[in-house]
N, C-alpha and C positions, 0 to 999 in steps of 0.2 A: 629448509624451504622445500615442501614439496612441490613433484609436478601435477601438470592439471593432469593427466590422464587420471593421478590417483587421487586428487581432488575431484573428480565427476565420478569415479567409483563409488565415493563416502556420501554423496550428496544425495539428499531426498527432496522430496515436495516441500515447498514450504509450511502447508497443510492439508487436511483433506478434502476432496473436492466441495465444494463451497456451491449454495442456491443460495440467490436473494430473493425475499419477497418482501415486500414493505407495501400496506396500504398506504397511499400518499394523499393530503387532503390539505385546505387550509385550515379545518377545526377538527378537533379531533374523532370527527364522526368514520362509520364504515364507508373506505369508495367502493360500491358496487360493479363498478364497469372496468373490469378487466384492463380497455386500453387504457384507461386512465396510472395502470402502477406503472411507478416511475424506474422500480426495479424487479422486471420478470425473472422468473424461476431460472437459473441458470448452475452453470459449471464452470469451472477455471480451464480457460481455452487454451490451445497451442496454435500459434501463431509464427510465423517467420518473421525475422528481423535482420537488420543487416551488423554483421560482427563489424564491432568498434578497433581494427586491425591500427586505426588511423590514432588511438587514444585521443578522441574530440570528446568521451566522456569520462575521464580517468575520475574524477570524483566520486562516480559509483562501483560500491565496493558490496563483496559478496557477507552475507553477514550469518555464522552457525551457531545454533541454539541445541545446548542439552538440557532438558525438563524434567523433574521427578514428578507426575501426574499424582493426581491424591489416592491413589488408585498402587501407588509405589514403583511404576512404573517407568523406563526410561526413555521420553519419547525426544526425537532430535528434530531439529528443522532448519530446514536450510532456506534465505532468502535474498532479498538484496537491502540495501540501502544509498546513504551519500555523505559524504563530507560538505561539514558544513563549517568548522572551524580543525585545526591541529590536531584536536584532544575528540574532539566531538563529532559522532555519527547519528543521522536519524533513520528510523525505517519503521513499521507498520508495528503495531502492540500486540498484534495478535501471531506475529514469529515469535517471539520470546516467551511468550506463556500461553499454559496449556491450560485447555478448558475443565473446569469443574462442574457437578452434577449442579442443577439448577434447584432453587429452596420459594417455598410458598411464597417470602419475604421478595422475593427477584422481581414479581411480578409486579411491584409500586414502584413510581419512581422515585429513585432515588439523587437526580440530579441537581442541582438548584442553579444552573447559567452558568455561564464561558464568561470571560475577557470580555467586554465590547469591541471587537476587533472586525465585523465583517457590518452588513448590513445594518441600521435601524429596524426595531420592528415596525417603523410606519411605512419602510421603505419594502420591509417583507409581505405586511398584508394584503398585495394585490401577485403574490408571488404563491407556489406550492409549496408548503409546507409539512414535511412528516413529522408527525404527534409520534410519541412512544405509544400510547394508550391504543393509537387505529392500527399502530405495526404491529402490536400485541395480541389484539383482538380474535378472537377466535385459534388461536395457535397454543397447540401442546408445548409448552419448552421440554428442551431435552439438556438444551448445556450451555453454558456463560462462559464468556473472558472476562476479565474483569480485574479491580485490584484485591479484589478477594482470592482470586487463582493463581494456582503456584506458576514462578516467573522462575528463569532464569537470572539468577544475579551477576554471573560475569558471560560473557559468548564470545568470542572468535571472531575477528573482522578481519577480512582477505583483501587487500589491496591488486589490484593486478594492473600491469606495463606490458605492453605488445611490442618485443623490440624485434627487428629486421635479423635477419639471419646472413651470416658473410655474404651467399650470393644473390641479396637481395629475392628470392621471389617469395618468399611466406616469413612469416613470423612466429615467433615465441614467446610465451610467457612470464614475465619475471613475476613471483609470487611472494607476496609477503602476510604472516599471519600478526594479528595485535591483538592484543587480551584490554576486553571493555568492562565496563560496567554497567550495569543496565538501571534505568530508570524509565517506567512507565509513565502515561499523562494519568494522571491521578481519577479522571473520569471516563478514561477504556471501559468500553463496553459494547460487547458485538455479544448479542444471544442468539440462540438457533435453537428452530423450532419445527414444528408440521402442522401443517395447516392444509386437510384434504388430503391428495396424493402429493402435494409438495411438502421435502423438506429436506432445510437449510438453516440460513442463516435468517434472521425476520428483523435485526435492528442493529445498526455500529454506530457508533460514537466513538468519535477520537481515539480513531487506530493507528496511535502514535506512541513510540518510545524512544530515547534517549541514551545513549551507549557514548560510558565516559572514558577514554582510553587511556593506561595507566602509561601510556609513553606517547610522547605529540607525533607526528607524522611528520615525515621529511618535507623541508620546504618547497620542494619541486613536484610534491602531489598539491593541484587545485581542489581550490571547496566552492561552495553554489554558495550565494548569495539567499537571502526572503523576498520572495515577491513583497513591494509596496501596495499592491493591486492589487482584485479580486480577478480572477479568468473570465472571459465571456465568451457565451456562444458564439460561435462561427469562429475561432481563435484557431492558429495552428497549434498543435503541440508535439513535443517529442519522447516516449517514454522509453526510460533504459534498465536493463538487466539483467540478469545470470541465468533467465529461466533455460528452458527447451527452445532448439531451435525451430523443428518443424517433426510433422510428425511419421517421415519418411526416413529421418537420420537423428534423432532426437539427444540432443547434448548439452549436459549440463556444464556451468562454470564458464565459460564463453559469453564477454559481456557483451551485448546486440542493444542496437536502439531502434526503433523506426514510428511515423509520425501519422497522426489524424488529426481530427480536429473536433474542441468540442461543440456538443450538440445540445445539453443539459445541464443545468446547475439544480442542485438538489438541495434545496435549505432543511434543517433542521429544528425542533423546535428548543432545542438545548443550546442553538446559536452556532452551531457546525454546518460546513456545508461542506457537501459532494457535489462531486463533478463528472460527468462520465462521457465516454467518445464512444463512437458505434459504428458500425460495418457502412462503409458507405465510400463512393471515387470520390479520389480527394480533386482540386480544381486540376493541379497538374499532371489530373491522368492514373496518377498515382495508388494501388492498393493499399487501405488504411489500417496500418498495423493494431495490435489486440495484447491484452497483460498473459503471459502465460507463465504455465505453474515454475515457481521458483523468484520470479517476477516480485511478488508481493515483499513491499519495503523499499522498493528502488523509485527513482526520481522522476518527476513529471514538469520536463521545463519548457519555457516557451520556445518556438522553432526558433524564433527570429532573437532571441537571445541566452543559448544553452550552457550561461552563467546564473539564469537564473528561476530559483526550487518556486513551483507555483502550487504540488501534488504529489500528495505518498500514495503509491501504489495498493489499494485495499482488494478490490473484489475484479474477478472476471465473470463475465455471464453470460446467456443468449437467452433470446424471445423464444415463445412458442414458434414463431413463424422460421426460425433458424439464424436471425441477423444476431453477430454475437456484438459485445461492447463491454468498457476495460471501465471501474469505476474507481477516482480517487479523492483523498482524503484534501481537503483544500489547504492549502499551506496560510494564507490568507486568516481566513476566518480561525486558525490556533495559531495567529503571531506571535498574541501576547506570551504564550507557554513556551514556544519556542523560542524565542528572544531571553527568558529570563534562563533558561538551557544553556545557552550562548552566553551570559554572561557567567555564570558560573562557571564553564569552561575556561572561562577567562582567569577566573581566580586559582585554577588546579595549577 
């Protein structure tokens, strides 16, 4: 068992710094009007959160990735995720595999629909919807995730216990590592591109993987449950994870959670939806916490019940104007996938 000191030595970014731009529409035309994107040019923030000394979120667990890039390269990454059964972890598709040069062919889509698991389309056509074809538009690609990019097949998953120390006033870490297996959502897809002076990321889809662990977890680590529900705006939420704490004393491996509430639901037209929370006083007063780097793959649950998974941790950002906002991957709208996850685990 290592200790964290030397645990936060080893640990890097989850990725590198990350812009979103997606033109947002409900047909697949150009939106011209700036305020209308639904995700501005941004960066993976650092935010403060409050360290989980109290384990109210032991479920999420730190999650490290080694990658041979097609490039033959060894890139690592370190993130978070959660327990959601014994055997079984989830967290973000884009920790465990590394990006690939992007091919003329990248630019069609290639999806053909999700599960039925969120919305109806008759229920989405009076809603915003991102088209691949208007996120596409005008943008240089430079590189894909995807299931064609080299992934990681087994990674590392950290458990961590904050137990009291004899004279009671601080805590320590009890650590434990688990050897997974990785499995990707079969239609991961986050490209990155430029578009003018911005560039980033320009389109995600089911930034979701699966990590099956070759030994269950002791009975006394908790797992999240599936949201039944989609999130709605004005919702509290609470998101947790291993990133940075702030950027005055910045420490990795330290798992921290703190809460906003969201503001946006982001449908897609592949049947995915995002959800994202943004700088803004919460009702009680409160400064509304932000995803920061290391973050990406860890848990987005409701305040008012932090037993249960609503959002995988994908992108952090900010507006031109400076407000920054955390965007996730809706747990909701990839039930289907993840449930059939979960039964499988069942059968190991």
């Amino acid at each position: 068992m290592m200790s964290l000191r030397t645990w936060r030595a080893i640990l890097c970014l989850s990725c590198p710094l990350l812009a979103l731009w997606i033109g947002c529409a409900s047909t697949p035309s150009k939106v011209s009007d700036p305020s209308a994107e639904l995700f501005p040019p941004g960066e993976m923030l650092v935010a403060p959160g409050t360290p989980d000394l109290e384990n109210i979120h032991l479920p999420s667990v730190m999650v490290s990735a080694s990658i041979v890039t097609e490039r033959g390269r060894l890139a690592r990454k370190s993130c978070s995720g959660v327990i959601v059964h014994p055997r079984l972890v989830f967290t973000a598709g884009h920790c465990v595999c590394a990006a690939r040069t992007t091919k003329a062919e990248d630019r069609l889509t290639h999806f053909t629909g999700m599960e039925p698991t969120g919305p109806t389309r008759a229920d989405r056509v009076v809603k915003h919807v991102v088209s691949r074809g208007s996120a596409l538009e005008d943008v240089s690609l430079t590189s894909i995730i995807d299931a064609k990019s080299p992934c990681a097949e087994t990674v590392t998953v950290t458990t961590v216990r904050y137990l009291s120390t004899p004279t009671g006033s601080s805590s320590r870490p009890e650590i434990r590592d688990h050897v997974g297996e990785v499995v990707i959502h079969p239609a991961l897809e986050m490209i990155s591109g430029r578009r003018g002076q911005a560039q980033g990321v320009v389109w995600s889809h089911a930034d979701l993987a699966a990590i099956f662990l070759k030994e269950p977890l002791e009975d006394t680590l908790p797992r999240l449950s599936l949201t039944e529900t989609e999130v709605r705006v004005g919702q509290a939420v609470t998101m947790v994870g291993y990133g940075t704490g702030n950027d005055a004393s910045p420490s990795f491996g330290v798992r921290h959670f703190g809460n906003n509430r969201v503001t946006q639901l982001i449908y897609l037209e592949t049947g995915s939806t995002a959800f994202r929370t943004e700088e803004q006083q919460l009702l009680d007063g409160e400064v509304a916490s932000h995803a920061q780097g290391g973050d990406s793959g860890g848990a987005c649950v409701r305040s008012s019940n932090k037993h249960e998974l609503i959002g995988i941790t994908s992108i952090g950002a900010q507006k031109p104007t400076g407000e920054r906002m955390s965007i996730f991957t809706s747990v909701y709208s990839h039930r289907g996938w993840l449930l059939q996850m979960i039964k499988q685990a069942d059968k190991s």
